[in-house]
C-alpha positions in Angstrom: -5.9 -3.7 1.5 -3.2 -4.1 4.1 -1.7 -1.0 5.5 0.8 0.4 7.9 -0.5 3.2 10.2 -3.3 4.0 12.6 -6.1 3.1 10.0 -6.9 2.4 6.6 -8.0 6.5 5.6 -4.8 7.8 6.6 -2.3 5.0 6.0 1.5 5.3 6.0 1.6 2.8 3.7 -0.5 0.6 1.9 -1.2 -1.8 -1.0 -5.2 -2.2 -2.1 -6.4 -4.3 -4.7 -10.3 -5.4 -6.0 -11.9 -9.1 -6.2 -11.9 -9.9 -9.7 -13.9 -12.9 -10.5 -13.6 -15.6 -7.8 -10.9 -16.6 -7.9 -8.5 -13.4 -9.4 -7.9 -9.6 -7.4 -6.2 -7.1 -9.4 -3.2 -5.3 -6.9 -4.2 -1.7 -8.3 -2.2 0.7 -5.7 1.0 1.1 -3.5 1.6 3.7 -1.8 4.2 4.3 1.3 5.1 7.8 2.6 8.3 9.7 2.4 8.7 8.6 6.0 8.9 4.9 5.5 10.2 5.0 1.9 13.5 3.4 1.5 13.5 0.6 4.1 11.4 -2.4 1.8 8.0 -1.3 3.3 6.4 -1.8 -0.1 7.6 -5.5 -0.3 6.7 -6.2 2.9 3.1 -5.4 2.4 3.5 -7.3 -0.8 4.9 -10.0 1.3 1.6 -10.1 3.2 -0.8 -10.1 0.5 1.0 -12.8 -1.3 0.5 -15.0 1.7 -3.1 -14.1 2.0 -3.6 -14.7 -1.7 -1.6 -18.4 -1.6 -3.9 -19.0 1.7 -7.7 -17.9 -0.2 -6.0 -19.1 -3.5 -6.4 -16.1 -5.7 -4.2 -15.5 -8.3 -3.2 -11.6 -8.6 -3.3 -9.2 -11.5 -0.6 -6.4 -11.2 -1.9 -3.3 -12.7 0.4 -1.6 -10.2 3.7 -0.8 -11.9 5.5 -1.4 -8.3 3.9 -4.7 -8.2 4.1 -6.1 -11.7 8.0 -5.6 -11.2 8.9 -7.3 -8.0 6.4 -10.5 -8.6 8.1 -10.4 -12.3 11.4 -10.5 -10.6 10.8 -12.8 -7.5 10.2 -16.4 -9.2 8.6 -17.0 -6.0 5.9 -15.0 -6.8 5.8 -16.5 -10.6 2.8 -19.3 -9.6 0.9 -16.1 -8.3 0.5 -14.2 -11.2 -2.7 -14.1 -12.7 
């Protein structure tokens, strides 16, 4: 996944998601601490997995509710969706 914090077991915030197929991952968790929460953390991890996914062309399933609304809302995102 990509994360924000010291490491990936103790993140401060963090989006993870599973291979499916070759070509597919399913985006199945976001998570960002009281801390962070309120200044776009969330889409800015999204932000950096929808690069890495455009780069290893890999479409994304969002079976995270946080997710599945901001790619259905950003048309950017629209050629992503899997």
């Amino acid at each position: 996944g990509f994360y924000i914090g010291e490491s990936e077991d103790k993140p401060q915030a963090i989006i993870t998601f599973v291979p499916y197929g070759e070509d597919r991952i399913i985006v199945d968790h976001t998570y960002v601490s009281d801390r962070l929460s309120g200044q776009g953390i969330g889409k800015r991890l999204l932000q950096e997995l929808v690069e890495w996914a455009r780069k290893e062309n890999k479409k994304i399933i969002p079976q995270c509710s946080f997710v599945k609304a901001q790619m259905e809302k950003n048309e950017e995102y629209h050629d992503l969706l899997g």
